[in-house]
C-alpha positions in Angstrom: -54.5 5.7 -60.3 -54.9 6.5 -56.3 -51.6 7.0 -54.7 -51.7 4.3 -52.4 -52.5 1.9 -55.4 -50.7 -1.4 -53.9 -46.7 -2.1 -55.1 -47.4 -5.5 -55.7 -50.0 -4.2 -58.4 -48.4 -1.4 -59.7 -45.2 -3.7 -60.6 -46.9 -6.2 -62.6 -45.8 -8.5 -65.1 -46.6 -5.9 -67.7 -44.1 -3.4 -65.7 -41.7 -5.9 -65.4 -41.4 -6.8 -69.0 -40.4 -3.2 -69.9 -38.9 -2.3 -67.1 -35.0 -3.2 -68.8 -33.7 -1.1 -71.1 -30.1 -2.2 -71.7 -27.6 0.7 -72.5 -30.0 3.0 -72.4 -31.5 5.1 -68.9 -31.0 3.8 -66.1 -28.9 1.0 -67.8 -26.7 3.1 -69.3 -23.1 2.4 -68.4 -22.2 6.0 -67.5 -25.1 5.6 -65.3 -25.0 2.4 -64.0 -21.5 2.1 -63.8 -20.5 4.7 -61.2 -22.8 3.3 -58.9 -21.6 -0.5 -58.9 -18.0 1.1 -58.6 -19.1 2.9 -55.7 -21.1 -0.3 -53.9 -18.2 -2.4 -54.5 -15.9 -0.1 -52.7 -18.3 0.4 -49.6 -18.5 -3.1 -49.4 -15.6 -3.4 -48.4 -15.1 -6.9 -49.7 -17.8 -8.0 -47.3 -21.5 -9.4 -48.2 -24.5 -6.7 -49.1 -28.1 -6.6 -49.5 -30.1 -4.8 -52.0 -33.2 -3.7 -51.1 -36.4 -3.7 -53.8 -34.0 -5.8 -55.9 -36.1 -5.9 -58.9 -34.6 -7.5 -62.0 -31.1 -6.9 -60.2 -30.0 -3.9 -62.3 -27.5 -3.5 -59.9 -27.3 -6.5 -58.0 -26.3 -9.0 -60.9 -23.0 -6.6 -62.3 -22.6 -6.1 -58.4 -22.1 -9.9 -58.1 -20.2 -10.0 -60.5 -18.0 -7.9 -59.5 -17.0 -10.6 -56.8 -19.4 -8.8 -54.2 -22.0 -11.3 -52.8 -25.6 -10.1 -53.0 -28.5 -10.9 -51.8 -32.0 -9.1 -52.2 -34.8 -8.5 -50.6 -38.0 -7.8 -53.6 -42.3 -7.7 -53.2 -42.7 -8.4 -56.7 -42.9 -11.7 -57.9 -42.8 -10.4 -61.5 -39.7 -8.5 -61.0 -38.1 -11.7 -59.5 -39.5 -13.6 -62.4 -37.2 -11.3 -64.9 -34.4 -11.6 -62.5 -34.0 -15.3 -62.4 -34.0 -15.2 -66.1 -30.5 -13.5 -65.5 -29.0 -15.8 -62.6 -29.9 -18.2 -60.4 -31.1 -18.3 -56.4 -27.6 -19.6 -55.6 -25.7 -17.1 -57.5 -28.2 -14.2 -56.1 -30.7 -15.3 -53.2 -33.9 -13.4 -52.8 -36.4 -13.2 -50.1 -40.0 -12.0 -51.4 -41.1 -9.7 -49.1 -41.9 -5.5 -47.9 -38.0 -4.0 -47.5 -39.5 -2.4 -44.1 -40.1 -6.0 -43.1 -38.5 -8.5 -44.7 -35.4 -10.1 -43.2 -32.4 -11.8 -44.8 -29.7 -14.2 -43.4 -27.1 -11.6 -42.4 -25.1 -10.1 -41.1 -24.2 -7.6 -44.5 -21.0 -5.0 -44.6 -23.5 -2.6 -47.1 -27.5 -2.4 -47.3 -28.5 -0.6 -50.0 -31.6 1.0 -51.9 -31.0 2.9 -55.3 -33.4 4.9 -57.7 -35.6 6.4 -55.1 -36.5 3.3 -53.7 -37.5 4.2 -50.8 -39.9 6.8 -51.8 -42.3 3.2 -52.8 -43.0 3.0 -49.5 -45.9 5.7 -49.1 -46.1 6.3 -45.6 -43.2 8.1 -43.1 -43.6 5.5 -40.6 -42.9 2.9 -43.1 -39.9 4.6 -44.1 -38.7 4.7 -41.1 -39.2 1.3 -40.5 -37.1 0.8 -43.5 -33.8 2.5 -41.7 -34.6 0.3 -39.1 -34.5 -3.0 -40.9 -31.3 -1.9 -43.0 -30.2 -1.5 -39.3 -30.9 -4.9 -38.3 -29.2 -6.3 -41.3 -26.1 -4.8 -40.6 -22.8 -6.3 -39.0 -21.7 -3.4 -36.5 -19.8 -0.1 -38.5 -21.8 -1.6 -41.5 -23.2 0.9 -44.3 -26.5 2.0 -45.2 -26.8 3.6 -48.7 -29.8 5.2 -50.3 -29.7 7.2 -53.9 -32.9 9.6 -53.7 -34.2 12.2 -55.6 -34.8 15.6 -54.4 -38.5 17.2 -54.9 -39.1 19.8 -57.5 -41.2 22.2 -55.4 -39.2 24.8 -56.4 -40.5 24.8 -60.3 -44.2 24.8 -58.9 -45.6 27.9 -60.0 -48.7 29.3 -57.8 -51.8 27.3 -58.8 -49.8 24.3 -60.5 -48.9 20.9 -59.1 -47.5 19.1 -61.9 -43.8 19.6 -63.4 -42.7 18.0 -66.6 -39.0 16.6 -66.3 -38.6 14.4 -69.5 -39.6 14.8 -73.3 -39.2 13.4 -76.3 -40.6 12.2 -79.3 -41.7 8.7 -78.0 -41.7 9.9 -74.2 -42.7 12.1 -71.8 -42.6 12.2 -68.0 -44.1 14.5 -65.6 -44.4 14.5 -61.6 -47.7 15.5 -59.8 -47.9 16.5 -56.6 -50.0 16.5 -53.4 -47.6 19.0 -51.1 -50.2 18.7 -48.1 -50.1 15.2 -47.9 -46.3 15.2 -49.4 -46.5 12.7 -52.2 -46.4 12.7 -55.4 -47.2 10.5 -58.7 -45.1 10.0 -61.8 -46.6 10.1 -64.8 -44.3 7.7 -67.7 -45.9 8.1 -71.6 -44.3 6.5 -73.8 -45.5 6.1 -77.6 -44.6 3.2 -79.8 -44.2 3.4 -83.9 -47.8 3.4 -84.3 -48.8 6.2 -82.0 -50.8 4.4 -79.3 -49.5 5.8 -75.9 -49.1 3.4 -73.2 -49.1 5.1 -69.7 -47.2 3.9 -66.2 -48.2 5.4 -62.9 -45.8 5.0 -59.9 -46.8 6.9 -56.2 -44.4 8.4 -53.8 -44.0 9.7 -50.7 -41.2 12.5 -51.4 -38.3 12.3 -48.6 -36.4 15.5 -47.9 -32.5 15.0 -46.5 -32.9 16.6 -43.5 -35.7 14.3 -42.5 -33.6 11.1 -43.7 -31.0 11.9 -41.9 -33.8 12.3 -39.0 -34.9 8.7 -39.7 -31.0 7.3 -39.6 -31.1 8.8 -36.2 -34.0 6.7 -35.0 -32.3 3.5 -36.6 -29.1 4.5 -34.6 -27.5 4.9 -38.3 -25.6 8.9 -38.6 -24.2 10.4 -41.8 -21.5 9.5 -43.4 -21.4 11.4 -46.8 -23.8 13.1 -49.1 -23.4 13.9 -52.3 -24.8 14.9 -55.6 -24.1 11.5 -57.5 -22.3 8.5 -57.5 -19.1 9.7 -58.5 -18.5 11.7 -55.6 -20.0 15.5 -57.2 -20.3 18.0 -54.1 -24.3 18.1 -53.3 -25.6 21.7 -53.5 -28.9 23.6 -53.3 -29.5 23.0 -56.8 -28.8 19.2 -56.9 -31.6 17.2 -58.5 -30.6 13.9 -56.4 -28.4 12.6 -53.8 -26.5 9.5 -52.3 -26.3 9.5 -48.9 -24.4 7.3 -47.0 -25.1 6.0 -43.0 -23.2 4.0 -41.0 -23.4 2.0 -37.9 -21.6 2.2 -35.0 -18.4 -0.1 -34.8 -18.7 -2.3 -32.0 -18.1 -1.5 -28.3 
């Protein structure tokens, strides 16, 4: 797969039928749990926006936690396994790019989980993102994004791959291009009667000094950062972060 292998293609209908896993992963209510807690509370009892939506992982427990939710999602696939969970009235979406896309706002909390952002494979595009999360929000409004951090430190000389998940039916491992600062993740996963099945997903890699750069040009500034949703202090050696922005209150 080439790196810049269009999103729309890359989350297909074949991606989108395994892409739940309930109680398990991502699902998992240790995992997912903390981070609709946290939403909720940044909310602040006012109206959010989930960016890259996809089969509303978070989005549809977030609604139900009284929150309303709306989401902005490019694939029509993930949509498709979205609405099989609730309806456009109980969850809008707009089908669209998250740097682009605009939603009938204003929103108290814009938010993209799950490295997200990292989709979009170009800096300028991320940047545009910041600025559309901007645009969405009603003035002293938040901005959340949960973001892995890059692995570069386990590259040995000579290597530009890292393995970071095995098993006996799964495997994951993250090349990268460090000149060009992207990377690809590489999901195997084997069913009962050992035929592999592979998913490919590019990135562009974001480090948190240069997020916090992009915030700037959005007129967002830092909040908070930390290691997790539950608050954990983020260190040198934390594998992922949730950084909060905010903008201005209102003159």
């Amino acid at each position: 797969m080439r790196d810049d292998t269009p999103q729309e293609e890359i989350w297909d209908d074949e991606a989108a039928d395994g892409y739940d896993t309930p109680g398990t992963g991502m699902f998992a209510p240790e995992v997912l749990g903390p981070a609709v807690e946290r939403l909720a509370a940044l909310a602040e009892g006012g109206r959010a926006l989930e960016f890259a939506v996809g089969t509303g992982r978070v989005a549809v427990p977030l609604a139900e936690r009284g929150v309303p939710v709306t989401g902005i999602e490019l694939s029509r696939p993930m949509l498709r396994r979205l609405r099989e969970k609730v309806d456009e009235e109980t969850l809008p979406v707009v089908v669209g790019d998250m740097a682009t896309a605009s939603a009938p706002g204003p929103f108290r909390l814009v938010y993209l989980v799950f490295n997200t952002i990292s989709n979009l494979l170009e800096q300028s595009a991320q940047v545009e993102c910041f600025r559309n999360a901007a645009r969405h929000l009603a003035p002293g409004g938040r901005f959340v994004i949960e973001l892995g951090v890059p692995d570069l430190r386990k590259l040995p000389p000579g290597q530009d791959g890292v393995v970071w998940s095995t098993g006996d039916d799964y495997l994951a491992l993250d090349s990268y291009d460090v000149a060009r600062q992207r990377l690809v993740s590489h999901h195997v996963r084997v069913d009962g009667r050992g035929d592999a099945r592979v998913f490919r997903s590019p990135h562009r890699y974001i480090w948190p000094a240069e997020l916090d750069l992009m915030a700037q040009l959005a007129g967002l500034t830092l909040e908070s950062r930390h290691a997790d949703w539950e608050g954990a202090a983020f260190t040198a050696d934390s594998p992922s972060h949730v950084s909060v922005y905010r903008l201005p209150d209102a003159d």
